[in-house]
C-alpha positions, 0 to 999 in steps of 0.5 A, spaced: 482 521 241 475 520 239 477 516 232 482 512 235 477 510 241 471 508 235 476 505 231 479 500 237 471 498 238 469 497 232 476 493 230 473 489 236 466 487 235 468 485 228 474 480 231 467 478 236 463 477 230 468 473 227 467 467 232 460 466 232 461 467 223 467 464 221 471 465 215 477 470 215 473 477 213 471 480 219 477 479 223 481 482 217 476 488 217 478 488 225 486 488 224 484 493 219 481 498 224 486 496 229 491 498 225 487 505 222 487 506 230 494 507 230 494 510 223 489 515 227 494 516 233 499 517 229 496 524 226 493 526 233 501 525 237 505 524 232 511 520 233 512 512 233 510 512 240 502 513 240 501 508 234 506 503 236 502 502 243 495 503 240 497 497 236 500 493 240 495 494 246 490 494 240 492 487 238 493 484 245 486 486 246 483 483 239 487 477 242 484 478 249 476 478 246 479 471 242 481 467 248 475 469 252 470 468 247 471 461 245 473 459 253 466 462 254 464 459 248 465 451 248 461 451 255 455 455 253 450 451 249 450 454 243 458 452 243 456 445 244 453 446 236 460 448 234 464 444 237 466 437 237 465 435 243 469 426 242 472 422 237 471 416 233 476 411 233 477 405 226 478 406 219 475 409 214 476 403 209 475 396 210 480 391 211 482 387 205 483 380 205 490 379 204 494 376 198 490 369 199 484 372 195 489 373 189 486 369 183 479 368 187 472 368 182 467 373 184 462 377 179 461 385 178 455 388 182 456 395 178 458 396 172 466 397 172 468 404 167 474 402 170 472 401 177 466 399 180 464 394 186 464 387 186 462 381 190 468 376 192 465 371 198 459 375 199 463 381 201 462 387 197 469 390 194 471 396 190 475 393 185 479 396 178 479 392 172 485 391 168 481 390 162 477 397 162 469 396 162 466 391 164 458 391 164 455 388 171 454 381 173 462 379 168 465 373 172 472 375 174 477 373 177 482 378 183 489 379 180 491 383 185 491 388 191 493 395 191 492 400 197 485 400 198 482 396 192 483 390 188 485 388 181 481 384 177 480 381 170 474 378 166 474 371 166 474 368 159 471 362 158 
């Protein structure tokens, strides 16, 4: 009874330890001493009873310490750390101007290698050069938008 007992306890420290250092490993190692319990019951009762139960009522208990942990965990302080307490609402893009940009000059601010930033009506976009490279400060001319870029081409004079 002793080894089953030692191996249920340390199954459960390391599922404990796992909510407070995340990554998969402990909690592995905690399922697998679950599981040596019942290897353990096994040998000391024999049968298919004592394993089943001590594994079922094993993980249960993995699943109990889980639950109970981080309903604790996200009102303590140390919780509050960990957890993302609100949202953001907007986009992580700004918007382009539409297709009324399309053949509008501007110059690059960076230089394009094919991509790179350029200046349109004082705003700052990441642009695609159809040409290839262009060194900054080329004047050019947008030939179009895809999803989250426009596509320019230098002007030659």
């Amino acid at each position: 009874m002793e080894p089953i007992l030692t191996a249920l306890f340390f199954g459960y420290l390391l599922i404990l330890i796992e909510g407070f250092l995340p990554g998969g490993i402990l909690g592995l190692a905690g399922a697998f001493c679950i599981g040596l319990a019942s290897y353990f019951a096994y040998l000391e009762y024999g049968g298919m009873l004592a394993p089943t139960l001590t594994f079922i009522l094993g993980a249960l208990g993995g699943l109990l310490i889980v639950f109970i942990e981080f309903k604790w965990l996200y009102k303590s302080s140390l919780g509050k750390n960990l957890f993302l307490s609100g949202s953001t609402d907007g986009i992580s893009n700004k918007e382009l101007p539409g297709e009324k940009i399309i053949g509008q000059k501007g110059k690059t601010l960076t230089e394009h290698k094919p991509e790179g930033i350029t200046l349109l009506n004082d705003k700052n976009y990441d642009a695609y050069c159809e040409d290839g490279f262009l060194p900054k400060g080329t004047v050019i001319m947008v030939t179009g938008i895809d999803d989250f870029r426009i596509r320019i081409k230098r002007i030659i004079k």
